[in-house]
N, C-alpha and C positions, 0 to 999 in steps of 0.2 A: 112862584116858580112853576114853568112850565116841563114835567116830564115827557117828553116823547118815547122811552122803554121802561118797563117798570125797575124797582128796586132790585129785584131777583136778577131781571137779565143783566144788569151794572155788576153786581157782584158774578156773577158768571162770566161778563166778558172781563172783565178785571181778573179774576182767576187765570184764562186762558194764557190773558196778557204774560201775568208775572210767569205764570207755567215755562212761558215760552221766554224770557226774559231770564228768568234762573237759571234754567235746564229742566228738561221733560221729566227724568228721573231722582231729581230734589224737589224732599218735602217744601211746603211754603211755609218758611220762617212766621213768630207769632209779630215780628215787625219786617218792616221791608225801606231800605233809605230810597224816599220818594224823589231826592234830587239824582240820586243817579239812575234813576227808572225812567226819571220826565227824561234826561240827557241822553245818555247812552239805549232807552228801548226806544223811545218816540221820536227820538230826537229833534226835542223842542228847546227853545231857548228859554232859561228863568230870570225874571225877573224880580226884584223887590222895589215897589213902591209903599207911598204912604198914601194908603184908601182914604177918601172924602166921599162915600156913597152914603145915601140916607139908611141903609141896610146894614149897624154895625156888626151883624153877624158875618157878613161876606165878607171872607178873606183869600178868595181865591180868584182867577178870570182867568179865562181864556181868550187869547184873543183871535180875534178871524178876520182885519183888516176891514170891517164896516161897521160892530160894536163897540163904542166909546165906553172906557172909565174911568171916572170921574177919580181923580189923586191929587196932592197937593204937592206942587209945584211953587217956592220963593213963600210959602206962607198961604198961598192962595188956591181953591177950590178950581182945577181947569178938566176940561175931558180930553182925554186922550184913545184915539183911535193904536191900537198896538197888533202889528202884524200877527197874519195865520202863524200857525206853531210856535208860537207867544206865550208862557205862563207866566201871569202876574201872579205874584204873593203878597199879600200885606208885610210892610217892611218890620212890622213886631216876630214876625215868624222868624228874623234874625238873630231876636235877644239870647238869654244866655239859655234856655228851656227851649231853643230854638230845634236840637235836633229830635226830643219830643215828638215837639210838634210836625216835620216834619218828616217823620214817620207813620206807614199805616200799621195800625196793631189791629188784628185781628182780633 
Protein backbone atom coordinates (compact mmCIF):
# COMPACT_ATOMS: atom_id res chain seq x y z
CA UNK A 1 0.00 0.00 0.00
CA UNK A 2 1.03 3.31 -1.08
CA UNK A 3 0.76 6.21 1.70
CA UNK A 4 0.83 9.68 0.32
CA UNK A 5 0.30 11.52 4.19
CA UNK A 6 1.65 9.85 6.99
CA UNK A 7 -0.32 8.09 9.87
CA UNK A 8 -0.29 11.20 12.13
CA UNK A 9 -1.77 13.46 9.56
CA UNK A 10 -4.83 10.70 8.75
CA UNK A 11 -5.68 10.80 12.33
CA UNK A 12 -5.42 14.52 12.54
CA UNK A 13 -7.53 15.12 9.56
CA UNK A 14 -10.05 12.58 10.70
CA UNK A 15 -10.15 14.35 14.08
CA UNK A 16 -11.01 17.70 12.22
CA UNK A 17 -13.48 15.79 10.24
CA UNK A 18 -15.64 14.21 13.21
CA UNK A 19 -14.83 17.62 15.15
CA UNK A 20 -16.58 19.30 12.50
CA UNK A 21 -19.23 16.42 11.93
CA UNK A 22 -20.36 16.21 15.83
CA UNK A 23 -19.98 19.81 16.69
CA UNK A 24 -16.96 21.95 17.71
CA UNK A 25 -17.76 21.95 21.23
CA UNK A 26 -18.45 17.94 21.78
CA UNK A 27 -16.00 15.73 23.12
CA UNK A 28 -15.31 12.81 20.39
CA UNK A 29 -17.16 9.89 21.55
CA UNK A 30 -14.60 6.42 22.28
CA UNK A 31 -16.82 5.19 19.04
CA UNK A 32 -18.34 7.13 16.33
CA UNK A 33 -21.29 5.16 13.73
CA UNK A 34 -19.15 5.20 10.60
CA UNK A 35 -22.37 4.86 8.33
CA UNK A 36 -23.76 7.93 9.19
CA UNK A 37 -20.24 9.92 9.09
CA UNK A 38 -19.60 8.33 5.36
CA UNK A 39 -23.62 9.48 4.66
CA UNK A 40 -24.66 12.57 6.31
CA UNK A 41 -20.53 14.24 6.70
CA UNK A 42 -19.01 13.14 3.25
CA UNK A 43 -21.81 12.46 1.71
CA UNK A 44 -20.86 9.32 0.05
CA UNK A 45 -22.87 6.45 -1.07
CA UNK A 46 -22.31 2.75 0.74
CA UNK A 47 -22.13 0.11 -0.54
CA UNK A 48 -21.95 -3.83 0.43
CA UNK A 49 -20.48 -6.18 -1.85
CA UNK A 50 -18.88 -9.63 -1.58
CA UNK A 51 -14.74 -8.93 -2.12
CA UNK A 52 -12.78 -11.40 -4.47
CA UNK A 53 -9.50 -9.39 -4.08
CA UNK A 54 -6.18 -11.50 -3.57
CA UNK A 55 -5.83 -9.22 -0.42
CA UNK A 56 -8.18 -10.95 2.37
CA UNK A 57 -7.40 -8.28 4.50
CA UNK A 58 -9.12 -5.43 2.48
CA UNK A 59 -12.42 -4.76 3.39
CA UNK A 60 -12.86 -1.41 2.40
CA UNK A 61 -12.66 0.72 -1.36
CA UNK A 62 -13.24 3.65 -2.34
CA UNK A 63 -14.24 4.17 -5.31
CA UNK A 64 -13.11 7.17 -7.96
CA UNK A 65 -14.75 6.03 -11.16
CA UNK A 66 -11.21 4.57 -12.89
CA UNK A 67 -10.07 1.98 -9.99
CA UNK A 68 -11.82 -1.48 -10.44
CA UNK A 69 -12.80 -4.04 -7.51
CA UNK A 70 -12.73 -7.02 -8.05
CA UNK A 71 -16.34 -8.84 -6.19
CA UNK A 72 -18.38 -11.54 -6.90
CA UNK A 73 -21.10 -11.33 -8.90
CA UNK A 74 -23.70 -14.89 -9.88
CA UNK A 75 -20.74 -16.93 -8.10
CA UNK A 76 -18.07 -15.46 -10.31
CA UNK A 77 -14.83 -13.24 -9.77
CA UNK A 78 -15.66 -9.89 -12.08
CA UNK A 79 -14.10 -6.09 -11.50
CA UNK A 80 -16.10 -3.57 -11.14
CA UNK A 81 -15.25 0.05 -11.72
CA UNK A 82 -17.59 2.03 -8.80
CA UNK A 83 -18.29 5.63 -8.97
CA UNK A 84 -16.33 8.73 -7.11
CA UNK A 85 -17.96 9.19 -3.59
CA UNK A 86 -18.56 5.36 -3.61
CA UNK A 87 -17.79 3.28 -0.49
CA UNK A 88 -17.55 -0.30 -0.91
CA UNK A 89 -17.59 -2.53 2.34
CA UNK A 90 -17.16 -6.09 2.20
CA UNK A 91 -20.65 -7.45 2.49
CA UNK A 92 -19.44 -9.58 6.07
CA UNK A 93 -19.35 -6.15 7.66
CA UNK A 94 -23.38 -6.74 7.53
CA UNK A 95 -23.39 -9.82 9.77
CA UNK A 96 -24.69 -9.71 13.17
CA UNK A 97 -21.16 -8.03 14.78
CA UNK A 98 -21.86 -5.90 11.93
CA UNK A 99 -22.19 -2.52 13.90
CA UNK A 100 -18.88 -3.45 15.79
CA UNK A 101 -17.32 -3.37 13.03
CA UNK A 102 -18.59 -0.48 11.71
CA UNK A 103 -17.70 1.68 14.18
CA UNK A 104 -14.42 3.50 14.84
CA UNK A 105 -13.14 3.18 18.44
CA UNK A 106 -10.69 4.99 19.48
Amino acid sequence: MINFISQAEIEELCEAMLRQYLGQGEPIPQSVDIDGFVQNYLKCRILYETFAEADPNKIGFTGDGRAPLKIKRDGQAVSVVFPFKTIVLDRYCKRGYAPLLRLYSR
